[in-house]
N, C-alpha and C positions, 0 to 999 in steps of 0.2 A: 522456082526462082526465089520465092519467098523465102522460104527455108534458111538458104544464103546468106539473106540478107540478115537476118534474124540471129545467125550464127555469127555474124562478123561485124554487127553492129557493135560500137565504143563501150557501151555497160552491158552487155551479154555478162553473165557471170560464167566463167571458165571450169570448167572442172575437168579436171587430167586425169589418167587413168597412168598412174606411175609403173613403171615397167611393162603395158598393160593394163594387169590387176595382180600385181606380184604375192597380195596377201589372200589370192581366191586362185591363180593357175599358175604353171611356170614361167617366170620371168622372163620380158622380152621375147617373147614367143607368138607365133600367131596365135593358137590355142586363146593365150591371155589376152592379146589384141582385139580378136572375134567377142570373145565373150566381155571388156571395157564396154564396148559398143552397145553390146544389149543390154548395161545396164547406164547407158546412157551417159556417156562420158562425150565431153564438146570437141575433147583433142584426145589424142592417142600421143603419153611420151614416150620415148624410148631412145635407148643410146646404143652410140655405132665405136665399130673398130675398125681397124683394116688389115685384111688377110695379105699373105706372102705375094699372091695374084693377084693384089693390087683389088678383090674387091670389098664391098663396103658391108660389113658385117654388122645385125645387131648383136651387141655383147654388153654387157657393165663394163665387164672384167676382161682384160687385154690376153687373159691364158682363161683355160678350163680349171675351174674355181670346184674346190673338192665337198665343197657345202652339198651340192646337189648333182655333179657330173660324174657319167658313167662311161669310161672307155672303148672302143671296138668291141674288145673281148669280152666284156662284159660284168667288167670288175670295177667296181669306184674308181675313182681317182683318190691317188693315195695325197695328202697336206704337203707332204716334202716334194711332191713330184711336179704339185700345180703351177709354181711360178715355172718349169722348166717348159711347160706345155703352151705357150707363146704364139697368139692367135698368128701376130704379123710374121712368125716362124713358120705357120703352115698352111699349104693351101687350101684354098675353100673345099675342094670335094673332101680332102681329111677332115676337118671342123665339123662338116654335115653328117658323119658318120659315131659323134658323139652322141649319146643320149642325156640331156640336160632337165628331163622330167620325171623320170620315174621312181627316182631319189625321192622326191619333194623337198623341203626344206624344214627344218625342224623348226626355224624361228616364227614360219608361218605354219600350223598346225592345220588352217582350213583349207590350204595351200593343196588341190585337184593333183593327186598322182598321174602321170600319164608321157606315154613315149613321145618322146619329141627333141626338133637340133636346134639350132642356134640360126636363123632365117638372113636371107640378105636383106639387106633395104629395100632393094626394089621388089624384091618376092611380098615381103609384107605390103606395102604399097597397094600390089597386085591384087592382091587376095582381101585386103581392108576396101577396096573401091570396088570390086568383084562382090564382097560381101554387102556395102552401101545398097548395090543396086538390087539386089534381090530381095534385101529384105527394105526397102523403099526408106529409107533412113535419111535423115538430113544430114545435110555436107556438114564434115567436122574436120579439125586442123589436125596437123602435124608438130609437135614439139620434137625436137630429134635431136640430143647432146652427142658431142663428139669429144669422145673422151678421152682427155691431151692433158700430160704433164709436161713442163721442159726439162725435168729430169730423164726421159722416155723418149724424145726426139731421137730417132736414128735405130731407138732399141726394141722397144713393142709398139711402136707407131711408126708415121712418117714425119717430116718436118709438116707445119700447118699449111703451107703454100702447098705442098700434094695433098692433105689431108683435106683440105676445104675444095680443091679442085675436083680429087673422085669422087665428093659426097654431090655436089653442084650439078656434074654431070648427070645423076641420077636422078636429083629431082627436075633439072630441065626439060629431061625427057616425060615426066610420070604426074609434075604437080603443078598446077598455078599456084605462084609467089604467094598472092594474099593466106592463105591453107596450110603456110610453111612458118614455124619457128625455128631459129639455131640459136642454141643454149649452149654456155660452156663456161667452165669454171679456169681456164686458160685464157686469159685474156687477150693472147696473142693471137690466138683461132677468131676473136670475137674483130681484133682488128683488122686481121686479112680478109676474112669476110666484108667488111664495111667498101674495104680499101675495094675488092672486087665490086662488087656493085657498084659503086660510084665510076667505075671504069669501065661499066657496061658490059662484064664480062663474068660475075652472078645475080643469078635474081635477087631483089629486092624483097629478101623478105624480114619478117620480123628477130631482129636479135635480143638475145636475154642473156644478161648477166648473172650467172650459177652466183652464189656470196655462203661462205661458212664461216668466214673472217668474223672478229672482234670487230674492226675499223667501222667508221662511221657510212654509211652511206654516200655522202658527198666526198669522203677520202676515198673510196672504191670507183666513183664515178671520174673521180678525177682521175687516175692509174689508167680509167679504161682509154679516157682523151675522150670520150664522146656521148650522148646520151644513149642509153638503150633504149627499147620501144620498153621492155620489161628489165624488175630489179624482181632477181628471184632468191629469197635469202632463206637458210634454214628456218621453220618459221617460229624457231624460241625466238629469234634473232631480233621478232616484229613488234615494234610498238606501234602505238594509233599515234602518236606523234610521227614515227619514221612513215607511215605510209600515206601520213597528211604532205608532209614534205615530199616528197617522191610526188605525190600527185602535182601537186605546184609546179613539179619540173616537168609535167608532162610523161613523167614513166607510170607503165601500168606496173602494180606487184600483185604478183603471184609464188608463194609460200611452197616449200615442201619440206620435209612429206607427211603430211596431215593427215594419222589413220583414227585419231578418237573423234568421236561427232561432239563432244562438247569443245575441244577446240575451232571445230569447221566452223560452230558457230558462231564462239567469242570473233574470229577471223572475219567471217563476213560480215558481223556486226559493225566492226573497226573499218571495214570498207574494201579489204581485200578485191582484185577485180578476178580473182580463181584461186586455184587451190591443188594442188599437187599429191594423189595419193593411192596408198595400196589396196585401198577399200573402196570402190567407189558407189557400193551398194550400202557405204553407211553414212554415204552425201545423200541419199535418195529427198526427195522435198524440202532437202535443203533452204 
């Protein structure tokens, strides 16, 4: 019980394990999950899509992104072909039969070759709390973006109203509220969500404000209509002024994505309450 409490106490300093550890294994993948873990990350983030079946994919990218995806046959993915390859186009057992590791990624060079698909939500879930127990690890959270433009409504997404309902379902089943973040750079996603909870009809859990904007922080906050638990802004974006202010309102920030250690540490100097990143083995005693 300790452990918990310890984890989810107000200044616990955060450290996310972005994609994973997108700069040590293949992104958004259990592979990278499993291994965030062993090196000691508090949350696990990752972002979701939704398949043609309606279920809840982890993905960045709404198609198979030719960076690092290898087709059935066994051939890349060719650049012209990727945007046609449209996650919410096809269903989950096709998706599951890409291989998205073996490529690697050229921009991460430490980046672990190795076979592997593109996991549901609830799979990872599974196999991250399946993994907790055996190797006796403390409870750690969930950050999980869902990844929505209103350009993309109707095309490689759902509307937010199904999009926030098949994700909700999933964790009802699988997670306590407190363990859960929903992040999203849509701020429509961030208000249907509220608007559920308050209606008794999603868990209560913590939302975060994705920011890549110029605008000021309090112009962002105002758009959203309501306070986030968290302001999560690209982290050139931070000043120790803007995170003084943000704390006054009561928001925690948390930065990404943070892969040099001398930034981790100017960041947590400034007061940051986490830190978002590809590396998490170069936060180590952070």
């Amino acid at each position: 019980m300790t452990s918990s409490v310890l984890l989810l106490q107000p200044h616990a300093f955060d450290l996310q394990g972005h994609r994973g550890c997108r700069g040590l294994m293949p992104e958004n993948t259990i592979p990278a999950f499993l291994k965030a873990l062993d090196l000691g990350v508090t949350t696990l983030e990752m972002d979701v899509v939704i398949s043609k079946d309606n279920q809840v994919v982890v993905s960045h990218d709404p198609y198979f992104n030719a960076t690092f995806s290898i087709a059935p046959d066994g051939k890349p993915v060719d650049k012209k072909d990727q945007k046609n390859l449209i996650l919410y186009q096809m269903n989950y057992a096709d998706i599951k039969r890409y291989d998205v590791g073996s490529e690697g990624n050229s921009a991460y060079p430490e980046q672990q070759k190795l076979k592997t698909y593109k996991p549901l939500l609830s799979e990872v879930i599974e196999q991250a709390e399946a993994y907790r127990k055996t190797k006796n690890l403390p409870l750690f959270s969930y950050n999980i973006e869902l990844k929505s433009e209103p350009s993309e409504y109707n095309k490689s997404q759902p509307e937010p109203a199904v999009f926030c309902e098949l994700v909700q379902a999933i964790l009802h089943k699988q997670l306590s509220p407190e363990r859960v973040t929903i992040q999203s750079f849509d701020f429509t996603i961030l208000k249907q969500w509220k608007q559920g909870a308050d209606e008794g009809k999603y868990p209560k859990v913590r939302l975060s404000a994705l920011v890549e904007n110029l605008r000021s922080s309090a112009k962002n906050i105002e758009e959203l209509g309501f306070k986030p638990d968290i302001y999560s802004p690209y982290f050139r974006l931070l000043s120790q002024k803007k995170i003084v202010w943000l704390h006054k309102q009561g928001i925690k920030v948390i930065p990404w994505t943070v892969n040099q250690r001398k930034d981790m540490t100017r960041l947590k100097k400034w007061g940051v309450d986490g830190l978002i990143t590809d590396y998490p083995d170069r936060a180590s005693g952070l």
